[in-house]
C-alpha positions in Angstrom: 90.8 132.7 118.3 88.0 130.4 118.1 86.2 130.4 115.1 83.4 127.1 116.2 81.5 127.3 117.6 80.8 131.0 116.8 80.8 132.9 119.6 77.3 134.7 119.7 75.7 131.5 119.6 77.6 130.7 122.5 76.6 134.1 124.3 73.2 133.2 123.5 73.5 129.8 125.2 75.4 131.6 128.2 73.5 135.2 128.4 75.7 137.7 127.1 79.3 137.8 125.9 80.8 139.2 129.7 79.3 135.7 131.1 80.5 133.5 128.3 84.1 134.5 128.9 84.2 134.5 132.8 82.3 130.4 132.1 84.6 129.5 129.5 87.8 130.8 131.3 87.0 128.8 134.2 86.3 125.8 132.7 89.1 126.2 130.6 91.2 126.4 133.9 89.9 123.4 135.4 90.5 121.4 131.7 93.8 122.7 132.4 94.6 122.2 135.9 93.4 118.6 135.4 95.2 118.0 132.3 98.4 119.2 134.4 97.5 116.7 137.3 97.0 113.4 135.3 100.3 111.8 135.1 98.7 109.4 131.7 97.7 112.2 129.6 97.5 111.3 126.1 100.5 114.0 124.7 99.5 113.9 120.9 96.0 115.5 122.3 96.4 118.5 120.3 93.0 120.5 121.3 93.1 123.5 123.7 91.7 124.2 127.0 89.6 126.8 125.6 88.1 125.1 122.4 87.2 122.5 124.9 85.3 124.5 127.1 83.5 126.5 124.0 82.2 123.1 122.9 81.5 121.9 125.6 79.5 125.4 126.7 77.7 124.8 123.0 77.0 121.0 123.8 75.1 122.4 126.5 77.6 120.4 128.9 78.5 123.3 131.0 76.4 126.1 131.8 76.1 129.3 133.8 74.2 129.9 136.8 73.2 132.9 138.7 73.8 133.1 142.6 
């Protein structure tokens, strides 16, 4: 569960709480699928996929656009 950033500051940043998932499950994937790809990943990095993606969705990093 991810208790920071809290999540309805992130839903504000995003638009609602349906966008913020579907945003930070893809960029969560694409943390992962990278992560799995680099053959020199650091193994004592101990943060998840998600929490990565929720800070960087609150860092204003990522962001969700409407198409």
């Amino acid at each position: 569960m991810i208790h920071e950033p809290p999540i309805d500051k992130l839903a504000e940043k995003i638009g609602s709480k349906y966008a913020l998932c579907v945003v930070a499950s893809k960029r969560a994937r694409q943390i992962l699928d990278n992560n799995l790809s680099n053959t020199s990943r650091d193994p004592l990095e101990t943060e998840k996929p998600l929490s990565v993606a929720s800070q960087e969705i609150y860092d204003g990093k990522v962001t969700a656009t409407k198409y």
